[in-house]
PLY file of the C-alpha trace (Angstrom):
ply
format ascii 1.0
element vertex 164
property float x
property float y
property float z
element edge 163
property int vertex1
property int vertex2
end_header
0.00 0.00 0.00
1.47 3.49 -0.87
1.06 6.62 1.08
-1.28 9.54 -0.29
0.77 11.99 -1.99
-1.53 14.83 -1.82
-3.52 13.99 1.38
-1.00 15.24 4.28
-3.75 14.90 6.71
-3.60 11.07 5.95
-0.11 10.49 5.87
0.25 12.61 9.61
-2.36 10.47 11.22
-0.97 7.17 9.41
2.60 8.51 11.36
0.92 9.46 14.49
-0.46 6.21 14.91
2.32 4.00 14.16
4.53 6.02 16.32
1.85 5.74 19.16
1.83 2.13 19.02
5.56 2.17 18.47
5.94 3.64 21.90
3.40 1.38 23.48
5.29 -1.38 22.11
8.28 0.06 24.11
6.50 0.83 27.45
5.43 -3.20 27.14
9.26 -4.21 26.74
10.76 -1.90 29.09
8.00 -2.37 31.78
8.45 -6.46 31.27
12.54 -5.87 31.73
11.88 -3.52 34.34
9.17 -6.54 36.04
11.70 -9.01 35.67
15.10 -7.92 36.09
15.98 -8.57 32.62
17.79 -5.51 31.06
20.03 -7.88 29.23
19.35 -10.34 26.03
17.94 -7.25 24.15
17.61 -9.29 20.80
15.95 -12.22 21.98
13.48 -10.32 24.11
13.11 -7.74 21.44
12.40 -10.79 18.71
10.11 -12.66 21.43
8.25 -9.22 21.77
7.62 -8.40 18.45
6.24 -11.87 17.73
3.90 -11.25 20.37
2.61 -7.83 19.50
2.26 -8.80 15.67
-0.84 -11.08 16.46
-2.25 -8.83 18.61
-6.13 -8.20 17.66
-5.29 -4.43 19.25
-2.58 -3.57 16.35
-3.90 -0.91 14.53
-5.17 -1.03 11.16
-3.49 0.48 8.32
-0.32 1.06 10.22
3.12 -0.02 8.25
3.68 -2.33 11.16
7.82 -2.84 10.18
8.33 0.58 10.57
6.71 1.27 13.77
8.35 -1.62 14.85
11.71 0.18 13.94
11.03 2.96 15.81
9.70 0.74 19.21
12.95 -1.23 18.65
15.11 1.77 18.36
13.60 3.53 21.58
13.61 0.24 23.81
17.43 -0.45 22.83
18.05 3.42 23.60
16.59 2.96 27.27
18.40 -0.11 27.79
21.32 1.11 27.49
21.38 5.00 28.56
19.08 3.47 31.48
21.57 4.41 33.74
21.79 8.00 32.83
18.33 8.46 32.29
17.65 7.17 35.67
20.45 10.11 36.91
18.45 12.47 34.87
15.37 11.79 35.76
15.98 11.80 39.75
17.84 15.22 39.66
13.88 16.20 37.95
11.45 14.16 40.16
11.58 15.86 43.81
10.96 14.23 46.22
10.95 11.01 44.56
13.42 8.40 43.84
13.44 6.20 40.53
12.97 3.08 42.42
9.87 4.23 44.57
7.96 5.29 41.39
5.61 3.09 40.18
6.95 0.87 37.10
4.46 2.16 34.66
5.62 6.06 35.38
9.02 5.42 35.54
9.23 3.68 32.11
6.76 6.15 30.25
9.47 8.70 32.27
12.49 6.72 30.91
10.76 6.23 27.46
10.58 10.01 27.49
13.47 11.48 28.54
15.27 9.23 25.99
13.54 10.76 23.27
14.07 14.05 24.76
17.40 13.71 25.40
18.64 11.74 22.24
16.20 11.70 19.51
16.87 14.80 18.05
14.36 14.37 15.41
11.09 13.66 17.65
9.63 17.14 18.76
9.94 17.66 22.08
6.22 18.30 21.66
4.84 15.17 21.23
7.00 13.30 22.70
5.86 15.06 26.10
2.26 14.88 24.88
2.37 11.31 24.41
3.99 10.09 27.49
1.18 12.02 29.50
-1.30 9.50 26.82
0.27 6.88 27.85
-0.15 7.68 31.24
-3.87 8.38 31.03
-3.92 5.20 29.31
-1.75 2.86 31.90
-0.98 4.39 34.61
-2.93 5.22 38.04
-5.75 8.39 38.09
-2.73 10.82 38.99
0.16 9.52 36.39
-0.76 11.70 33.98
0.04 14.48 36.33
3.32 13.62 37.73
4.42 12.10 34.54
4.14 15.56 32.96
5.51 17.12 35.64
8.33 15.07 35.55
9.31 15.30 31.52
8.52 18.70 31.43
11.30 19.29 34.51
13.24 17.14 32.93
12.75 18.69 29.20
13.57 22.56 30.76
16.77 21.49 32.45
18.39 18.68 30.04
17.96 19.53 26.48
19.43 22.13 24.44
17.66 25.39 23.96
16.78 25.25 20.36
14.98 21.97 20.98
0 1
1 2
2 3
3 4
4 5
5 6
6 7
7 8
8 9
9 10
10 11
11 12
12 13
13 14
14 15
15 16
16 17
17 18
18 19
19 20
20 21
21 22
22 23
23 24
24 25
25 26
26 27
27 28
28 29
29 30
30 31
31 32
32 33
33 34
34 35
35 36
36 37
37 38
38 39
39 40
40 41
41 42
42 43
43 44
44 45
45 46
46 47
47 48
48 49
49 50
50 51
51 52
52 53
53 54
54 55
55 56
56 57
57 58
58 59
59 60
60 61
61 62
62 63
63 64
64 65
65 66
66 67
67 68
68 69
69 70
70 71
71 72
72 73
73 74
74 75
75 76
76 77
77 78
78 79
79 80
80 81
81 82
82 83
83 84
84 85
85 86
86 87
87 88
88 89
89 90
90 91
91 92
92 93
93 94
94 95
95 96
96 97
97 98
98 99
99 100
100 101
101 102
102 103
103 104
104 105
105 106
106 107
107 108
108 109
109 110
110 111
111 112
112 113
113 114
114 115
115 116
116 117
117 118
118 119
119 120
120 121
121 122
122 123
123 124
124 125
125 126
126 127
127 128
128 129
129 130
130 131
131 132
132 133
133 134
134 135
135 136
136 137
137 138
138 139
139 140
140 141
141 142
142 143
143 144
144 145
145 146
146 147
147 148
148 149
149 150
150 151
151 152
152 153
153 154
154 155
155 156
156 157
157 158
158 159
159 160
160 161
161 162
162 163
């Protein structure tokens, strides 16, 4: 299936949506890792994942699944391994609260976040915000939303450069 050439409307909601199920693709990896002590064997988890998320009946229609797949791959490899920084990053932001005592649904949406912020140049800082605070509505508790956005916006004023 090609994109529309004329209809930008389609081919920004076609993007929007792969890259939101890209990222919930990530939040399910990292928050798995995160649940089982398993930062390591990136590949095979990452190959186990996808398997698992390409039959499920919640994949969205009409979305060029490889590609979002890409991008879910590229962002979960990115927290694995600048977890440790992020982690750095991300306390100096969240007052009064450490990494570990968040709950593992914030801190991963916080993690997925900040790595974008922080090294993915070409996501606006924007939506990447925006989306983690989605993703919170969406899977974390009634006041995630909140302190995830509190948290990434913190973290966006203080760690990234000034023309982002």
């Amino acid at each position: 299936m090609s994109e529309p050439v004329n209809d930008h409307n389609a081919v920004t909601e076609e993007f929007v949506r792969e890259r939101r199920f890209a990222r919930q693709c990530a939040l399910l990896f990292l928050y798995q890792a995160d649940q089982q002590g398993d930062w390591g064997n990136l590949s095979r988890n990452l190959a186990i994942l996808k398997r698992q998320v390409a039959e499920f009946p919640e994949c969205p229609e009409g979305i060029a699944f490889e590609r979002a797949w890409s991008f879910a791959e590229k962002l979960s490899r990115g927290v694995c391994e600048k977890r440790t920084e992020l982690d750095e990053r991300i306390a100096e932001c969240a007052t009064n609260w450490s990494v570990d005592r968040m709950s593992v649904i914030d801190r991963n949406i916080i993690r997925l976040t900040a790595f974008q912020l922080i090294h993915c140049p070409q996501v606006p800082p924007a939506a990447a915000i925006n989306e983690a605070v989605e993703l919170a509505k969406e899977y974390g508790h009634k006041d995630s939303s909140r302190f995830v956005n509190g948290v990434v916006d913190r973290l966006w004023r203080q760690h990234c450069p000034p023309e982002a």
